[in-house]
N, C-alpha and C positions, 0 to 999 in steps of 0.2 A: 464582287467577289466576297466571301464571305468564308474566315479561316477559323477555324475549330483552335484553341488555345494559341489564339492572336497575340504575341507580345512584343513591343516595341521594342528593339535593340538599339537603336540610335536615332539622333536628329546630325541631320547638317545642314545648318542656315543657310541662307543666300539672302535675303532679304525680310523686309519687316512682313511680307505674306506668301513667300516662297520660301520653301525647304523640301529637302530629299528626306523620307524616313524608312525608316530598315525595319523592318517584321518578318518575326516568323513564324510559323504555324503551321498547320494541316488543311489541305483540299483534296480530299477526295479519299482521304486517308493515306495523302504523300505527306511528306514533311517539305515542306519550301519556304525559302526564303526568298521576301519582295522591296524592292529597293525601286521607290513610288515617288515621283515630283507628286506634290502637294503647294494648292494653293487660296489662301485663307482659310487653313483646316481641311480642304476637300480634297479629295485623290483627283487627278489628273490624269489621262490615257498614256500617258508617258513616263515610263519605266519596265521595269524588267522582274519577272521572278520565274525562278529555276530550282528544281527539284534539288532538297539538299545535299542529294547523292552526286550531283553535278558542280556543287559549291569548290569544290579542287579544283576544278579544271578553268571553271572563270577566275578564283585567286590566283589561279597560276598564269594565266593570261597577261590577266592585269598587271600582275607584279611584273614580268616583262614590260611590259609598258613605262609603268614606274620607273624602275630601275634601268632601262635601256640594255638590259640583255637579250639578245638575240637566241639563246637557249637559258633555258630551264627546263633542263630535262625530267619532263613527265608523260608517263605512258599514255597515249591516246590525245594528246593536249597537240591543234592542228597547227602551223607554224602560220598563218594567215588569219589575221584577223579580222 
């Protein structure tokens, strides 16, 4: 995969050659964001990236998650995850 103004937004360790990193950028002339296990520098088939216009509804998910609320009311956000 290969993102047009690629920039790293974060690391999170796990070990001395595993880590998750957060990018974001353009394919295809979307804007998305990829949040990629990475190991010894190399990406990994394991991760997720979603169109930035969709980044609401996974924060809002998760934050559920997080926080153990059962609502967060947001329009279109499916109550199953």
């Amino acid at each position: 995969m290969s993102l047009k103004d690629e920039q790293v937004r974060g690391r999170i360790p796990r070990s001395a050659t595993d880590e998750v990193i957060v990018k974001t950028g353009r394919y295809w002339n979307v804007d998305i964001i990829d949040i990629r296990w990475y190991k010894d520098g190399k990406h990994t088939s394991k991760g997720i990236r979603v169109n930035k216009a969709e980044l609401g509804h996974l924060y809002n998910i998760l934050g559920r998650i997080a926080d153990g609320e059962q609502k967060r009311n947001r329009e279109n956000d499916s109550e199953t995850e």
